[in-house]
C-alpha positions, 0 to 999 in steps of 0.5 A: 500500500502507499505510504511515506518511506524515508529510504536513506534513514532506513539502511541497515547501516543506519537503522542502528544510529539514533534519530536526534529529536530534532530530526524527528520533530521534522520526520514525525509530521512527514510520515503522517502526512498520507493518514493525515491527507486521508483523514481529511479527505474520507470519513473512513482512513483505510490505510496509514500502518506503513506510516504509524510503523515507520513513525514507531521506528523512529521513535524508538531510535529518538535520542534522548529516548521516549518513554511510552507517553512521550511517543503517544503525543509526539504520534498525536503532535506529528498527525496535527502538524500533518493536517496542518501542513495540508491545510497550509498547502492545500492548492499543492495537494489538490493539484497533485490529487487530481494529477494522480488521478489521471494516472500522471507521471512522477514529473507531471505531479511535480509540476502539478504541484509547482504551479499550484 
């Protein structure tokens, strides 16, 4: 299913350093912010476990660590400032929803989104 991957944080080699908090304050928003796009567009949100597990594994490598009740504001702060990222852009993602629509190439829903 579709989701956010941030391949260069999840190589084997990487997979074992810890993610400082301030990189996870920018990457928890980015990973929820397909759930976040798909919670505002449809009653139901079908998909969103890539994300929310990715968001898990880089909470669990924060430096300083996390105790179970910080990961669960930091999984609800992350999905805010998700919904808000798209509010803030929303002519962005309207273009590029109805460019995937049509079955665009990777290029035309950058340039959708460019001259949103």
């Amino acid at each position: 299913s579709p989701h956010v991957e941030f391949g260069e944080l999840m190589t084997p080699e990487r997979m074992m350093e810890k993610v400082p908090r301030d990189e996870l304050n920018v990457m928890g928003p980015l990973a929820m912010s397909g759930l976040a796009a798909e919670g505002m567009q449809y009653d139901d949100v079908k998909g969103g476990q890539a994300d929310l597990l990715l968001l898990q594994l880089l909470m669990d490598r924060a430096e300083p660590r996390m105790t179970p009740a910080e990961q669960q504001d930091f999984t609800r702060w992350s999905v805010y400032k998700a919904i808000e990222m798209v509010k803030y852009n929303r002519r962005a993602h309207d273009a590029l929803m109805e460019a995937m629509t049509e079955g665009k190439s990777v290029y035309d829903c950058i340039l959708a989104i460019e001259k949103a």
